[in-house]
PLY file of the C-alpha trace (Angstrom):
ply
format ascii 1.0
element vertex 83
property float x
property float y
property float z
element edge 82
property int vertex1
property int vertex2
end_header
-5.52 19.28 -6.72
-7.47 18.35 -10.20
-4.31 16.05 -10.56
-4.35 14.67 -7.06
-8.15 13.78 -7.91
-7.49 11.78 -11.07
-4.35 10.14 -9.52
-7.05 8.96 -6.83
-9.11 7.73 -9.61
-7.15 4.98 -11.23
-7.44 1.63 -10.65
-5.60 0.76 -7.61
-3.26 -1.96 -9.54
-1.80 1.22 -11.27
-1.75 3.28 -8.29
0.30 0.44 -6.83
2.54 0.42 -9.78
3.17 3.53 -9.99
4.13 3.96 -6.42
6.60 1.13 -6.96
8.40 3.16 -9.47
9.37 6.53 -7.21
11.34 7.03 -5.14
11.04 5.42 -1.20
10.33 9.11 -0.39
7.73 9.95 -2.48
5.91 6.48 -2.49
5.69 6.53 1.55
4.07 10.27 1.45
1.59 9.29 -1.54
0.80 6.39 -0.18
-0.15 7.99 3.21
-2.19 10.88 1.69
-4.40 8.09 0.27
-7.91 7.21 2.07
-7.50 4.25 4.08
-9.92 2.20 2.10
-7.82 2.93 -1.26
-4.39 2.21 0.70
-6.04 -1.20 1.37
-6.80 -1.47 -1.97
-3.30 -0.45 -3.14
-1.27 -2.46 -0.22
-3.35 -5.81 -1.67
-1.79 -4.91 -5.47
1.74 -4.71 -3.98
4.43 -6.97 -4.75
6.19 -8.59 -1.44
8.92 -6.49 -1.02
6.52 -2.84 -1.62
4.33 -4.85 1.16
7.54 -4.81 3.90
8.08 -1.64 2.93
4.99 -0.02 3.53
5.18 -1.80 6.54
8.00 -0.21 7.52
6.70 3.40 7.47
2.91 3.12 8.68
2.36 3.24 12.61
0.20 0.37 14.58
-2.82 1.84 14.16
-2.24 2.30 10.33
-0.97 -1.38 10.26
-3.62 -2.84 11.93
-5.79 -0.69 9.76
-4.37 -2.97 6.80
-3.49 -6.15 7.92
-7.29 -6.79 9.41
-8.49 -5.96 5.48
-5.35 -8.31 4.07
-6.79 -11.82 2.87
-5.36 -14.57 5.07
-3.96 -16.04 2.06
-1.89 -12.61 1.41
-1.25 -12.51 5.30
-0.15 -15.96 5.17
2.37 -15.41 1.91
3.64 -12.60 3.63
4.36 -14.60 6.71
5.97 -16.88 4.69
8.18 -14.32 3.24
9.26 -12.89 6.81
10.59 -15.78 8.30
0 1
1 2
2 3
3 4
4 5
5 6
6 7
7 8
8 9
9 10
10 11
11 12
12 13
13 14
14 15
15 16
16 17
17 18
18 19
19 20
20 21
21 22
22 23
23 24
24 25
25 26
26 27
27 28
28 29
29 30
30 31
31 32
32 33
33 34
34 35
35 36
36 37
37 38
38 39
39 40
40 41
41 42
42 43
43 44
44 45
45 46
46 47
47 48
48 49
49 50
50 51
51 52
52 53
53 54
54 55
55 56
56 57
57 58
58 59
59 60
60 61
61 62
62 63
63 64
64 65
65 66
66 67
67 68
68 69
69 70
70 71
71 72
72 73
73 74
74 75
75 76
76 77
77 78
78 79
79 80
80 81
81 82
């Protein structure tokens, strides 16, 4: 738990990062134990392809969740990307 807490406590660039680096697995059930606001936080620091991916995994509500806190400039690159 103390580890949990200081994992929750770094910035959420090196969350992100760090989350890139497991495995598929573990990154989707970190990622989902996170509060909301910090998965916001971490989705924004994610590279294009950790974006999708996340998408992937998270139902509507959780999508919508993030997508209506994404930037429409990270919405739009992300668009982009998709088509």
């Amino acid at each position: 738990h103390e580890r949990w807490a200081q994992f929750l406590e770094l910035h959420p660039a090196d969350i992100a990062q760090f989350l890139a680096m497991v495995s598929k697995e573990h990154c989707q059930h970190l990622f989902l134990r996170l509060p909301i606001t910090l998965r916001i936080e971490v989705f924004s620091e994610y590279s294009t392809n950790m974006k999708l991916f996340t998408l992937s995994f998270l139902n509507d509500q959780d999508k919508a969740g993030i997508l209506n806190n994404t930037p429409i400039d990270e919405l739009t690159d992300l668009f982009d990307e998709l088509s």
